[in-house]
VOPAGU-2260 file (C-alpha; in pm, 1 decimal, decimal comma):
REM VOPAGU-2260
SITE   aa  ch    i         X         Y         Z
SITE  UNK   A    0       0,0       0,0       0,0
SITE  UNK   A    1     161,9     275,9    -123,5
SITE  UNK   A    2     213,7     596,2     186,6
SITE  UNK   A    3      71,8     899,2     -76,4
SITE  UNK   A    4      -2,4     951,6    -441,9
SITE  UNK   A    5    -155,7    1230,4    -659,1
SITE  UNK   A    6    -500,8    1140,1    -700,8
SITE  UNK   A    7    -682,5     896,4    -461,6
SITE  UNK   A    8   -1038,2     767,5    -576,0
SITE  UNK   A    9   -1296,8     666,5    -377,8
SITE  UNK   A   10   -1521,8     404,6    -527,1
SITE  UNK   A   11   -1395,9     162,0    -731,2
SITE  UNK   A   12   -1688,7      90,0    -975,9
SITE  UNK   A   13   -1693,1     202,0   -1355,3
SITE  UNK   A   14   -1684,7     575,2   -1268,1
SITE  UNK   A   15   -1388,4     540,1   -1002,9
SITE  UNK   A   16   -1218,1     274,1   -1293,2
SITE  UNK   A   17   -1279,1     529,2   -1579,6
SITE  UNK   A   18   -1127,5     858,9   -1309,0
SITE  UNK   A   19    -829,0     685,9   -1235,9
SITE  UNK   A   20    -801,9     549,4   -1587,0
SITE  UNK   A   21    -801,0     911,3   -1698,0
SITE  UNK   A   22    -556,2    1081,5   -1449,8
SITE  UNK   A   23    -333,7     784,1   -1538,4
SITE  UNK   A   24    -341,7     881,8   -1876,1
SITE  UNK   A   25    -253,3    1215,2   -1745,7
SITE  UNK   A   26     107,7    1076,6   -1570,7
SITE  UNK   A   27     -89,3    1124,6   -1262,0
SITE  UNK   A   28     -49,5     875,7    -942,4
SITE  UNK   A   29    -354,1     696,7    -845,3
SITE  UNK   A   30    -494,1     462,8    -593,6
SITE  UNK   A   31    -854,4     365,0    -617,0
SITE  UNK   A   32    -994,8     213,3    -295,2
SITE  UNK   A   33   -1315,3      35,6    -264,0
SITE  UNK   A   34   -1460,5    -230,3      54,0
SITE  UNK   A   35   -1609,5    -489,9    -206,9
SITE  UNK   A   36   -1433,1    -735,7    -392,7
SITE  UNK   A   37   -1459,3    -759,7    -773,8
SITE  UNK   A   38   -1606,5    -828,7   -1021,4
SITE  UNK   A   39   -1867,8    -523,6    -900,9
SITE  UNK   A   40   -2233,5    -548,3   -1016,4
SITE  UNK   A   41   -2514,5    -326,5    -976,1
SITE  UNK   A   42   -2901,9    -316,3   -1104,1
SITE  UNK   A   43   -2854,1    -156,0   -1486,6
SITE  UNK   A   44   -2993,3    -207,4   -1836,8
SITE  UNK   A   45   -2671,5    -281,5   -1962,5
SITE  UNK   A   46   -2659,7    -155,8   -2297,6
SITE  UNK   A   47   -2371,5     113,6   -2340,0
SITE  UNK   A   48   -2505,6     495,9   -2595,1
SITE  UNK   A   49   -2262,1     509,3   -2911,6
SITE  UNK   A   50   -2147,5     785,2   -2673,6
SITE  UNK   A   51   -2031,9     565,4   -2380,3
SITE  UNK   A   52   -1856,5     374,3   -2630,4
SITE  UNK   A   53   -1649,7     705,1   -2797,7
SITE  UNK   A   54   -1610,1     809,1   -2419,4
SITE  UNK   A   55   -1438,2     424,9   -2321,4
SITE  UNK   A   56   -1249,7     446,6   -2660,5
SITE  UNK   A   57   -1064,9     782,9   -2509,5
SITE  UNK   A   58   -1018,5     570,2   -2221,4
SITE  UNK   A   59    -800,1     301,1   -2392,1
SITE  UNK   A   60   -1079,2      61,9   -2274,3
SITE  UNK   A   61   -1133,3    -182,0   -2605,9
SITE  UNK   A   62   -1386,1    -409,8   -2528,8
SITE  UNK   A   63   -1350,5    -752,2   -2736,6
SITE  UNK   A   64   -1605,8    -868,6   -3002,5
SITE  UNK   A   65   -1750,6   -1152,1   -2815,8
SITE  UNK   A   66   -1770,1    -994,9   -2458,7
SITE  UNK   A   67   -2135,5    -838,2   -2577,2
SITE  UNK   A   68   -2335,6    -759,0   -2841,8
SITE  UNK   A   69   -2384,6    -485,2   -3100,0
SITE  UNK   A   70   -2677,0    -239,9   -3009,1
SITE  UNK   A   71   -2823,1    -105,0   -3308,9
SITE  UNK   A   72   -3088,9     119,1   -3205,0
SITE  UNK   A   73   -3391,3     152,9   -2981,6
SITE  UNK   A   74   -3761,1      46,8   -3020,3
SITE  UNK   A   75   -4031,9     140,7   -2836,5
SITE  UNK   A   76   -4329,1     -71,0   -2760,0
SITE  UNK   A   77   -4691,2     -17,2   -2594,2
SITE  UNK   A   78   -5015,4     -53,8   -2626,0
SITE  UNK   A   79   -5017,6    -273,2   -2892,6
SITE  UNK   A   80   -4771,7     -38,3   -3072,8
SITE  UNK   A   81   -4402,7       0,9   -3175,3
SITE  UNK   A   82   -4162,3     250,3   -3320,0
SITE  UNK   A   83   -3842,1     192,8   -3371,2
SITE  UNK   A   84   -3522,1     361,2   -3507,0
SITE  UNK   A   85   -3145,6     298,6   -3583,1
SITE  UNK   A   86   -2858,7     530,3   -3399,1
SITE  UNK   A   87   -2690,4     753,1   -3649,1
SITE  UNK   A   88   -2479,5     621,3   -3953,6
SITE  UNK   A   89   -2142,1     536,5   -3823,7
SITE  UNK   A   90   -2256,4     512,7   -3438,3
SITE  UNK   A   91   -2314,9     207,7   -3259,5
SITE  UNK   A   92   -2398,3      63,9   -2911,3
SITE  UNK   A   93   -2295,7    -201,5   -2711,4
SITE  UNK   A   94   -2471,3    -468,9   -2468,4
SITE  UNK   A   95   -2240,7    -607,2   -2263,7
SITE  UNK   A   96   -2298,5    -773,4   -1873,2
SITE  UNK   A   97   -2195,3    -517,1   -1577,4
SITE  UNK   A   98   -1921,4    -788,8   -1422,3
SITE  UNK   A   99   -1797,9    -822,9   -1750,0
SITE  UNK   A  100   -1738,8    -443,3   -1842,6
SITE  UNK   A  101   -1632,4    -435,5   -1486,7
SITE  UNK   A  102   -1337,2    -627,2   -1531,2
SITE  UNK   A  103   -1211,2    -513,5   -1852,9
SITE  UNK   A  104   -1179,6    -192,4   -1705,9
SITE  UNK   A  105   -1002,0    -264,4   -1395,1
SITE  UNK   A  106    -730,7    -501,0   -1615,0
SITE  UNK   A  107    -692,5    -166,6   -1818,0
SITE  UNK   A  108    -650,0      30,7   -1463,6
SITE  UNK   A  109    -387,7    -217,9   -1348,4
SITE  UNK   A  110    -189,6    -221,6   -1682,6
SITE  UNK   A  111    -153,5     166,2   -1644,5
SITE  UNK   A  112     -18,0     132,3   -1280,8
SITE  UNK   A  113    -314,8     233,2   -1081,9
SITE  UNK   A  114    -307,6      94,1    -733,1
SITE  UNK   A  115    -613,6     -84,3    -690,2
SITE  UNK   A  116    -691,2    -160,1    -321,1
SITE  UNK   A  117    -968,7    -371,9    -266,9
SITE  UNK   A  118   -1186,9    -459,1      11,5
SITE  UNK   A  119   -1035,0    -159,4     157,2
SITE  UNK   A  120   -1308,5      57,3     355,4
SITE  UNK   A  121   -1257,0     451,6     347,4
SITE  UNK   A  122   -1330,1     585,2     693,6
SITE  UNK   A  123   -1282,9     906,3     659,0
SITE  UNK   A  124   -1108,1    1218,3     459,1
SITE  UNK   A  125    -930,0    1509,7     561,5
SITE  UNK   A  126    -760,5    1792,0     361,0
SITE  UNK   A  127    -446,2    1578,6     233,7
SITE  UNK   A  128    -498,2    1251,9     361,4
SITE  UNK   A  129    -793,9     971,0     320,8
SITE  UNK   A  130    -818,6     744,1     599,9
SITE  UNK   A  131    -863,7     343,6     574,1
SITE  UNK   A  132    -881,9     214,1     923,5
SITE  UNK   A  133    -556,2     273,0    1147,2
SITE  UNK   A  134    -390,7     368,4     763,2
SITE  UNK   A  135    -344,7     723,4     619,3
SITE  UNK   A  136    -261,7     782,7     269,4
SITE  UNK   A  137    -141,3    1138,8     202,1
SITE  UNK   A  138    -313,9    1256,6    -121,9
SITE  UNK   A  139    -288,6    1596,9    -341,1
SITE  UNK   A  140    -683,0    1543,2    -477,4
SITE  UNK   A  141    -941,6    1333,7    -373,8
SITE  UNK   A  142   -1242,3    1179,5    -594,0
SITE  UNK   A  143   -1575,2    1025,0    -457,1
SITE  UNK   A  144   -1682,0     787,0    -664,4
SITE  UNK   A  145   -1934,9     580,9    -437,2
SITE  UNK   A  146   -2223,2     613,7    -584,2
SITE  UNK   A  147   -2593,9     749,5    -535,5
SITE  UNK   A  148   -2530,3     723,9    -136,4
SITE  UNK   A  149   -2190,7     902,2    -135,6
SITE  UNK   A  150   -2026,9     927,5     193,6
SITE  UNK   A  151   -1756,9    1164,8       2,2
SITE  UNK   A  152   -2044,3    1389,3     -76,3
SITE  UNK   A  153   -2158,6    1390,3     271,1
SITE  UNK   A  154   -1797,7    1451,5     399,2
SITE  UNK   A  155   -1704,1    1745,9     187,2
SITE  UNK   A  156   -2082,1    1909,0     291,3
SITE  UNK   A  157   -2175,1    1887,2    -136,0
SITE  UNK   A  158   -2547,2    1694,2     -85,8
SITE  UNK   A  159   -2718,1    1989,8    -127,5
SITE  UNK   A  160   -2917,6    1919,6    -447,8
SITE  UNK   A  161   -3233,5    1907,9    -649,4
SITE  UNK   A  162   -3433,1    1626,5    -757,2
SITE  UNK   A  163   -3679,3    1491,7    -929,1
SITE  UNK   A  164   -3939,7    1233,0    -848,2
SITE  UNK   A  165   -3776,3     909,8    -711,3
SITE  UNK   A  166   -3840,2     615,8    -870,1
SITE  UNK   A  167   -3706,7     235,2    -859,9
SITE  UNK   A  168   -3569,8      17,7   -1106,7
SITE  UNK   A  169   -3506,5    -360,1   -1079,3
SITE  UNK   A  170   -3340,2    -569,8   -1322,0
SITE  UNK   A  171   -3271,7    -973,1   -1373,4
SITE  UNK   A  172   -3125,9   -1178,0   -1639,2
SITE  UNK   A  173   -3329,5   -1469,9   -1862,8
SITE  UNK   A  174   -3166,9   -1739,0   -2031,6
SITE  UNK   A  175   -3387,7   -1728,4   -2346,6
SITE  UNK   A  176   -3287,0   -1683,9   -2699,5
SITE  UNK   A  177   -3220,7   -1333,3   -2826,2
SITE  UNK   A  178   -3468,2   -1161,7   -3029,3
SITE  UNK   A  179   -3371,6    -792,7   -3075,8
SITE  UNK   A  180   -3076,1    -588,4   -3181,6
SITE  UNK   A  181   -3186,5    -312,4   -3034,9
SITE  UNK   A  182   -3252,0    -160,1   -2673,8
SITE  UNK   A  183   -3626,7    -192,1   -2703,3
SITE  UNK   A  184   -3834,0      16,0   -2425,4
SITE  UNK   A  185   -4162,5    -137,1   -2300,5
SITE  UNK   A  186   -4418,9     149,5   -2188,1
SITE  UNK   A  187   -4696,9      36,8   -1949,0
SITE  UNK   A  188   -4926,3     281,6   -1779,7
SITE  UNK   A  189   -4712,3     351,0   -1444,7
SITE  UNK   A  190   -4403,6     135,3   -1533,3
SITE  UNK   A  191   -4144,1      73,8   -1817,6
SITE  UNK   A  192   -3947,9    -226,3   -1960,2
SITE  UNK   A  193   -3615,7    -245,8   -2018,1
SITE  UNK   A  194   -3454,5    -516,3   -2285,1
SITE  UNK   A  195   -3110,0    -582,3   -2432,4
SITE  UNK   A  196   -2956,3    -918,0   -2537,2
SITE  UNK   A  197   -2620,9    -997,0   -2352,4
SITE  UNK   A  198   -2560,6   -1289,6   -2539,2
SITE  UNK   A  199   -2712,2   -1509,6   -2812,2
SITE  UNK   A  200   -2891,9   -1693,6   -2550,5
SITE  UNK   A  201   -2925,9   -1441,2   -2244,7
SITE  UNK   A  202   -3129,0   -1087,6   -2213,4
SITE  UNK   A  203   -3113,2    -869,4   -1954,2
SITE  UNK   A  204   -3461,4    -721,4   -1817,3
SITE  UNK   A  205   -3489,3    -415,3   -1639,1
SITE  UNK   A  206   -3833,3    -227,5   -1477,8
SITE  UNK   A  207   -3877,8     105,6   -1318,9
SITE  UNK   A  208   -4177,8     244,0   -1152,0
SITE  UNK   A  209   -4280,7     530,0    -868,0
SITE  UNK   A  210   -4400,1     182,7    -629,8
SITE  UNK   A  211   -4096,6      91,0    -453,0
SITE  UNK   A  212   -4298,4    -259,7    -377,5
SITE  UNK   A  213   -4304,0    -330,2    -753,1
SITE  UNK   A  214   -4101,9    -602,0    -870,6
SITE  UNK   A  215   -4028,8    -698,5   -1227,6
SITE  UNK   A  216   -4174,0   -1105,2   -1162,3
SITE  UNK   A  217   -4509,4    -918,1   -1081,9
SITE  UNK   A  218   -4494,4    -614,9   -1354,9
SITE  UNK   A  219   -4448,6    -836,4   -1656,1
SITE  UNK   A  220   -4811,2    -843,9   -1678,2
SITE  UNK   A  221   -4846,5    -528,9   -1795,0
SITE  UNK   A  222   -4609,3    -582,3   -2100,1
SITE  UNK   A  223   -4799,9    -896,2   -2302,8
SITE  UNK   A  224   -4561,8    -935,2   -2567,6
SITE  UNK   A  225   -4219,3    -960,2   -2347,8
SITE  UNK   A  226   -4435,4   -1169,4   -2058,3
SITE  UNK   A  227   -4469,8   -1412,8   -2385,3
SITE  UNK   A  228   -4149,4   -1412,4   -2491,7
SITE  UNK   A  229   -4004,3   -1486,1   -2120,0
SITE  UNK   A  230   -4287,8   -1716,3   -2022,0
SITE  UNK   A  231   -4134,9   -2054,5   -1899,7
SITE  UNK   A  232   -3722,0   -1878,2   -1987,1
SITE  UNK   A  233   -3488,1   -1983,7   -1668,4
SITE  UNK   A  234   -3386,3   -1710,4   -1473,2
SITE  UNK   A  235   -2960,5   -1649,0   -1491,1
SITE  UNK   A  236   -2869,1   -1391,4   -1228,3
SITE  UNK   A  237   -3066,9   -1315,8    -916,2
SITE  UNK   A  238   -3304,2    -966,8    -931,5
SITE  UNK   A  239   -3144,2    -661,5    -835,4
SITE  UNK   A  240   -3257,1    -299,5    -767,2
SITE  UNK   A  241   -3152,6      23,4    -741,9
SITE  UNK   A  242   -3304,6     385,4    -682,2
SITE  UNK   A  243   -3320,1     602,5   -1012,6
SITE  UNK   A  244   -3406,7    1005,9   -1070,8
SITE  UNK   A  245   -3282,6    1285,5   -1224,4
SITE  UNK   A  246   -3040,1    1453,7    -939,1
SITE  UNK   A  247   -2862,9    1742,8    -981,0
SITE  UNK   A  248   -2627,9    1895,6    -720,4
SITE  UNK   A  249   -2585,3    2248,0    -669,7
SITE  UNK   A  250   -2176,0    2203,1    -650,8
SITE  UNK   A  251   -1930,7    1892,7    -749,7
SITE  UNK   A  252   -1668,5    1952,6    -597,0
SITE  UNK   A  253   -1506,5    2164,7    -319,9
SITE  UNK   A  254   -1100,7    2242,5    -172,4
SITE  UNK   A  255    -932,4    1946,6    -324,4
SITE  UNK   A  256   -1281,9    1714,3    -346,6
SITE  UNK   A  257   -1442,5    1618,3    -666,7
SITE  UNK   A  258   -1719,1    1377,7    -760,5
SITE  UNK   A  259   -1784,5    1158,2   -1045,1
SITE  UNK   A  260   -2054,0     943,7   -1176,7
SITE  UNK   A  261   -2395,4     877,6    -948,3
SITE  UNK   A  262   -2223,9    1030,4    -675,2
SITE  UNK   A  263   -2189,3    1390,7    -861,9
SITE  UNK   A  264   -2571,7    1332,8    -955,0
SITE  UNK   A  265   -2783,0    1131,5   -1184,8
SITE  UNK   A  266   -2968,6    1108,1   -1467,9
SITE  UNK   A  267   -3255,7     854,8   -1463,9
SITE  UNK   A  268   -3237,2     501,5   -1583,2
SITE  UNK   A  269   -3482,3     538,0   -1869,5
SITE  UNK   A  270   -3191,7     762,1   -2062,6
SITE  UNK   A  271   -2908,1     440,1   -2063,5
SITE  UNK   A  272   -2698,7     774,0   -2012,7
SITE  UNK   A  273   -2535,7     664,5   -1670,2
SITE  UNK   A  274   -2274,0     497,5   -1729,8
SITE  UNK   A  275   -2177,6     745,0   -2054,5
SITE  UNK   A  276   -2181,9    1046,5   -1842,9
SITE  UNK   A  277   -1941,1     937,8   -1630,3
SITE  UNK   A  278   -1705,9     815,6   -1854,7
SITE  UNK   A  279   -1722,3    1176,3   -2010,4
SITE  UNK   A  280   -1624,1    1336,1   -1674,8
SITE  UNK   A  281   -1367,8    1118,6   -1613,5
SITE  UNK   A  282   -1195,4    1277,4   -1905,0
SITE  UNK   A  283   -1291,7    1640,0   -1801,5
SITE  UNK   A  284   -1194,1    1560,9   -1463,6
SITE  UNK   A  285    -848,6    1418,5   -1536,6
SITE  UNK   A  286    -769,3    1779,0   -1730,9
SITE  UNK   A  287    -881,8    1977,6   -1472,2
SITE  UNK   A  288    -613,8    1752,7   -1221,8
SITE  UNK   A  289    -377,1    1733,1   -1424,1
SITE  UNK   A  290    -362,8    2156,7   -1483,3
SITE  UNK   A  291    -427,0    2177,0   -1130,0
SITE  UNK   A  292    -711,6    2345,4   -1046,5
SITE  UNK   A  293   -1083,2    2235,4   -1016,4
SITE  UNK   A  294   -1260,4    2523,2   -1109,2
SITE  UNK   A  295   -1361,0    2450,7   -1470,3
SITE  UNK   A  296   -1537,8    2119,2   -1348,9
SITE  UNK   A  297   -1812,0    2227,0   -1223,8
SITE  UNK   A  298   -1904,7    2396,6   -1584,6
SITE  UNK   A  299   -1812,9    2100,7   -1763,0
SITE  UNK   A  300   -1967,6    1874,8   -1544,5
SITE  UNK   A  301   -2284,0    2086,2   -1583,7
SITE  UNK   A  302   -2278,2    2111,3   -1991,1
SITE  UNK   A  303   -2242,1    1728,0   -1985,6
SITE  UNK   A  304   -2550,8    1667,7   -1821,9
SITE  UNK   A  305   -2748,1    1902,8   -2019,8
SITE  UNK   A  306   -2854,9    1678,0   -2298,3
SITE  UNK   A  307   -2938,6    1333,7   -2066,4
SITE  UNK   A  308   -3144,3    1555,7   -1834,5
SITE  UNK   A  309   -3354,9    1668,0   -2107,7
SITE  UNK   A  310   -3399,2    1350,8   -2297,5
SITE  UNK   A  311   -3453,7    1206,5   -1910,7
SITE  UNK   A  312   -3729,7    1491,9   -1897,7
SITE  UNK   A  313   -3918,8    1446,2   -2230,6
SITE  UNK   A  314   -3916,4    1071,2   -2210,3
SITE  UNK   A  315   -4088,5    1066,4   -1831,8
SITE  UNK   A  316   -4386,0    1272,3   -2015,5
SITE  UNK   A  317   -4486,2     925,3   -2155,5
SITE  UNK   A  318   -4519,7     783,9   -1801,9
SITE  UNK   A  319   -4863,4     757,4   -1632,6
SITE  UNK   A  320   -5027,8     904,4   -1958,9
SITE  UNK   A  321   -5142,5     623,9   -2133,2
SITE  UNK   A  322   -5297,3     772,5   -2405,5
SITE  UNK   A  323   -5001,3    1011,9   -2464,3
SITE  UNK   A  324   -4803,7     748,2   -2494,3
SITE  UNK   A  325   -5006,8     587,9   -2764,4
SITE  UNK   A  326   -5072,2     865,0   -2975,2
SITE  UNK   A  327   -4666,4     966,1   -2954,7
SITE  UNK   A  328   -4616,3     620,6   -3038,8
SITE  UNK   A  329   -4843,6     641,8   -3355,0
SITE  UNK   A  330   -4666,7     933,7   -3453,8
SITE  UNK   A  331   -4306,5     782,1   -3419,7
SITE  UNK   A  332   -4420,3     463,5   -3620,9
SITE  UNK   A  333   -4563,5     721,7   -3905,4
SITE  UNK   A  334   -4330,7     927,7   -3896,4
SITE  UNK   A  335   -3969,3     740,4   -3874,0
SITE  UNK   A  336   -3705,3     987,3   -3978,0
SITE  UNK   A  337   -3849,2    1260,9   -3597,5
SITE  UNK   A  338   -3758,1     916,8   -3387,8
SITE  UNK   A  339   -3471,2     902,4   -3585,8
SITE  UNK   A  340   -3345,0    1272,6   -3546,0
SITE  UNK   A  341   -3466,9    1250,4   -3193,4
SITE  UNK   A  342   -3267,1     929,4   -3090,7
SITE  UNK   A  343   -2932,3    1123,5   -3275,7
SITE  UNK   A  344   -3024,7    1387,7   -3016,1
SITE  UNK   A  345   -2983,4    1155,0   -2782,1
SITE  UNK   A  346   -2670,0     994,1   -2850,2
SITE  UNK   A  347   -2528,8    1339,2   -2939,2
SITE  UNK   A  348   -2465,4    1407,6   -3243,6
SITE  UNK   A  349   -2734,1    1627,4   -3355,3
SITE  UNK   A  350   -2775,2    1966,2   -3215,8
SITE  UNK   A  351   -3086,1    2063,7   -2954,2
SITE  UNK   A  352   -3193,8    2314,7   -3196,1
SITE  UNK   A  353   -3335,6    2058,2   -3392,1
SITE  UNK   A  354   -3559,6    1950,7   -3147,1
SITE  UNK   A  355   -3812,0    2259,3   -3221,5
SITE  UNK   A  356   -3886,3    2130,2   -3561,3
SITE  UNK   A  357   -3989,0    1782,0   -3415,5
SITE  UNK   A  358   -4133,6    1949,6   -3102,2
SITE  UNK   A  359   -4401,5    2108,4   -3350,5
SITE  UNK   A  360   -4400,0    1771,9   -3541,5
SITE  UNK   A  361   -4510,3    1550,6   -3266,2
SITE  UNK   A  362   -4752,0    1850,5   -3118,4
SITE  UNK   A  363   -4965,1    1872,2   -3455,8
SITE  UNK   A  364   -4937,8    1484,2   -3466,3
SITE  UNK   A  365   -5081,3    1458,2   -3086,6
SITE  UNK   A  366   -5422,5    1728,9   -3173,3
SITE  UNK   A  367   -5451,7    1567,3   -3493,2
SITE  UNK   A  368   -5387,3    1219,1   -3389,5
């Protein structure tokens, strides 16, 4: 255990991997830290934006062909409807298990010479030192990585926030043949589906809903077509959940204390935008260290954010409204090439002011519906 470095992170899931990644990259010192033992896994759709995948390119992390599966788009599906369209020429997605992404990125970690300390608790933090048990490492910055329930937050007096409704998601994994190359989005009156293959033979299911007593056995009731498709399937991983709302803090970072990923705020599950956004600040972040001051994060943190909490915002219109979501629904399936501008909003590469135009489209399409 080394007695001081340049950058120590807190949290050693995807975020922490992808900050100390990035100040590596930097020629920066780092030890990450975290109290569980990997691989780390956590309730999440699993399918990576074309984004997340530019963002882990920057990162050196290369994931190989047949860890996951190609994502090709998104399709939505309700009420007897669907829409569907494909992610921008050029861009592509990727489904790939949680455990598995996990440990690609912490052998990339270790082959830059990050000091990876696991099962190692953080007990505390002071100006230029974190504290694990009786052990003190002496540290120039300090990153909290540790999630939604941040005790680095909490230490350096950043939870002051805003939020929006909570809400819960759950997810388990089917052994089942594959149907769909796509994410494809299941939209029931108070609740939502989640689907991506993992495999040729496994998907990954995912639900979110207001009712933290839902559970995803019970809600695939409300989504005939995927309750078919899984009726009788064995079950491969045991069901997991996790809180999930939009989150945004008022600061990110404060003296020599920065956060990254759900600890630095979130955006909700419905975007698939988690994981992408903090990949993206890893790479902000590790500029901002590496020049030695934090005060352009909080900027950059904030313009990165923009775009998920929008698309976060305009997709949670659709939930409880049932007939909203079937006439929007009728006017994606008519009208292919607005879902197909509006998912290139999404992944980025087409500008907001585009969504007026579309914004008009779908209103006249919802009066006239």
């Amino acid at each position: 255990m080394p007695h001081s470095t340049d950058v120590f992170v807190i949290g050693g899931g995807p975020a922490g991997l992808a900050a100390a990644i990035a100040a590596r990259q930097q020629g920066l010192r780092v030890v990450v830290a975290d109290g569980a033992k990997p691989p780390i896994d956590k309730a999440c759709g699993e399918a990576l934006m074309p984004d997340a995948i530019t963002a882990l390119e920057g990162l050196g992390v290369v994931v190989p062909v047949a860890e996951g599966r190609p994502v090709r788009g998104v399709r939505f599906l309700g009420s007897g409807l669907s829409a569907e369209a494909d992610f921008p020429s050029g861009a592509r997605g990727l489904s790939i298990r949680r455990t598995t992404l996990h440990g690609i990125m912490t052998e990339r970690a270790a082959e830059l010479g990050v000091d990876l300390l696991w099962q190692s608790v953080v007990t505390g933090i002071s100006n230029q030192e974190v504290q694990l048990g009786e052990r003190k490492i002496r540290t120039r910055w300090i990153v909290g990585a540790d999630g939604v329930n941040s005790r680095v937050r909490r230490w350096a007096n950043l939870d002051a926030h805003s939020r929006t409704d909570l809400r819960y998601a759950f997810r388990r994994h089917y052994h089942v043949p594959s149907w769909t190359d796509r994410m494809e989005i299941y939209w029931g009156e108070h609740t939502q589906g989640y689907v991506t293959a993992v495999s040729n033979e496994q998907v990954c299911v995912a639900v979110a809903s207001h009712d933290p007593e839902f559970r995803l056995e019970e809600s695939l009731c409300t989504f005939p077509e995927l309750n078919t498709r899984l009726r009788g399937a064995e079950t491969a991983s045991v069901e997991r959940g996790a809180p999930s709302a939009n989150r945004k803090l008022k600061r990110v970072w404060r003296k020599n204390v920065a956060l990254i990923g759900d600890a630095s705020g979130t955006v909700d599950a419905i975007t698939g935008e988690g994981l992408g956004l903090a990949f993206s600040q890893a790479a902000v972040l590790a500029n901002c260290l590496r020049y030695g001051s934090l005060a352009g994060y909080q900027s950059a943190h904030r313009r990165l954010a923009q775009r998920p909490l929008l698309m976060a915002r305009l997709m949670l219109m659709l939930d409880g409204h049932p007939r909203f979501q079937q006439r929007t629904l009728q006017i994606l399936g008519r009208r292919p090439e607005v879902f197909r501008r509006l998912l290139a909003l999404h992944v980025g590469t087409l500008s907001p002011f585009h969504l007026a135009l579309d914004g008009l489209t779908l209103g006249w399409g919802l009066l006239t519906a």
